[in-house]
RODO-2510 file (C-alpha; in nm, 4 decimals, decimal comma):
residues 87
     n   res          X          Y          Z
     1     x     0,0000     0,0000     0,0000
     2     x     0,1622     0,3470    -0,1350
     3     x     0,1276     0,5684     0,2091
     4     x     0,0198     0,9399     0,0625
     5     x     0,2869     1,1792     0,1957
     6     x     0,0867     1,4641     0,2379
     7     x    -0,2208     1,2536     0,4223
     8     x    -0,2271     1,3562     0,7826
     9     x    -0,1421     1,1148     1,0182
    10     x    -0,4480     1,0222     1,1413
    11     x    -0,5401     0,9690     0,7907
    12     x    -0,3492     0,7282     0,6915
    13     x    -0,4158     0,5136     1,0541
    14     x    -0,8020     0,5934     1,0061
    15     x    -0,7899     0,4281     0,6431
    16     x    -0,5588     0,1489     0,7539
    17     x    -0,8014     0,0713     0,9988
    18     x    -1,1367     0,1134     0,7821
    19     x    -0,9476    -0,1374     0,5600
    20     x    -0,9113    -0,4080     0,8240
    21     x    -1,2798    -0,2887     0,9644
    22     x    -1,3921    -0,3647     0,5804
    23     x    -1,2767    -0,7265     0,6202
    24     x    -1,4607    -0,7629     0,9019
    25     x    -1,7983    -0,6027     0,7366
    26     x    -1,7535    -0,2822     0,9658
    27     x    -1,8747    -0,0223     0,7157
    28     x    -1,8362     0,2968     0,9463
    29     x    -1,6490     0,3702     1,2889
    30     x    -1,5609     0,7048     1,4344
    31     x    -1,1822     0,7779     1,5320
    32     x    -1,2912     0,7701     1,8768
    33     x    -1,4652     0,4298     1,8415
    34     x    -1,2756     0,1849     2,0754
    35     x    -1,1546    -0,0276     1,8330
    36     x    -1,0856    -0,3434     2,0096
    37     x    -1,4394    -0,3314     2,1883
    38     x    -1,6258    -0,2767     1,8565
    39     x    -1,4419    -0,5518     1,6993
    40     x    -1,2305    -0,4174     1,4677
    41     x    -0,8817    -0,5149     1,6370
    42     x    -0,8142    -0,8319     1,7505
    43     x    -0,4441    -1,0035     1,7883
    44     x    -0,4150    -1,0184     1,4593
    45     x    -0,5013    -0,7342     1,3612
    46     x    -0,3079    -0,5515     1,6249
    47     x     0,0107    -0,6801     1,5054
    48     x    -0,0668    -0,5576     1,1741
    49     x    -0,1549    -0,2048     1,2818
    50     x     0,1414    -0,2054     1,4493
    51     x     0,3899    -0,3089     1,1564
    52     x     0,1877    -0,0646     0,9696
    53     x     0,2757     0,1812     1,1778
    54     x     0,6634     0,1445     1,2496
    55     x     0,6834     0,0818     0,8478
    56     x     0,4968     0,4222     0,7582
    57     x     0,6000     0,6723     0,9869
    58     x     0,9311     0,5209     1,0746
    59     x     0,8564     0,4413     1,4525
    60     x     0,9135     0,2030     1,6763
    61     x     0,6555     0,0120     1,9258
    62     x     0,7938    -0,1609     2,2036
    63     x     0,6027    -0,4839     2,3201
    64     x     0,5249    -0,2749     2,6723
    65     x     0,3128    -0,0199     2,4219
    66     x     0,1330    -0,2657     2,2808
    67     x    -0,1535    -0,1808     2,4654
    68     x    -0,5388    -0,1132     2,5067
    69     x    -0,4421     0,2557     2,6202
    70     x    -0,2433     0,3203     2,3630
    71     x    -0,4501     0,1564     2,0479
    72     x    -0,7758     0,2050     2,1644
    73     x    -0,8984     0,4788     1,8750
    74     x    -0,7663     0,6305     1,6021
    75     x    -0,7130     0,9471     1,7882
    76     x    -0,4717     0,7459     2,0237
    77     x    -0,3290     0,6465     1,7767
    78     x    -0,2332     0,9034     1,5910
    79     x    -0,1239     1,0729     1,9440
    80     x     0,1422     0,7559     1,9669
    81     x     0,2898     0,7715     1,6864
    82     x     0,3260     1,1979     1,6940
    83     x     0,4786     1,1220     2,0043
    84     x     0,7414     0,8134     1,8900
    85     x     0,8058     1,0634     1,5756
    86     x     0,9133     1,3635     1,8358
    87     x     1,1912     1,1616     2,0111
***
């Protein structure tokens, strides 16, 4: 997938995560939605989003960040990685 360089950063998350919400027949979510209670993350998917991430924006996750807290919405998201991309 060819990541748009001038899409926002929650942008590219929220259609990374509409895409994986698609294969699960989730047709609309907000990007405060918790993502894990509506069903749109599971394991799998989390490990996904998260390779997704480090490979697009150049950032990496620790195992310890892996969490509920920090993936729970797009908005969270998006305030992870801005924060990883700061250091």
């Amino acid at each position: 997938m060819a990541i748009d360089q001038s899409a926002s950063v929650r942008d590219q998350i929220r259609e990374f995560v509409q895409n994986l919400a698609s294969a699960k027949g989730i047709s609309s979510f907000t990007d405060r939605e918790a993502l894990l209670d509506s069903g749109i993350l599971d394991s799998l998917s989390i490990f996904r989003l998260v390779a997704f991430l480090e490979d697009s924006f150049r950032v990496k996750i620790s195992d310890q960040e892996i969490t509920n807290e920090n993936l729970k919405n797009v908005e969270t998201i998006e305030q992870l990685v801005l924060a990883k991309q700061s250091k």
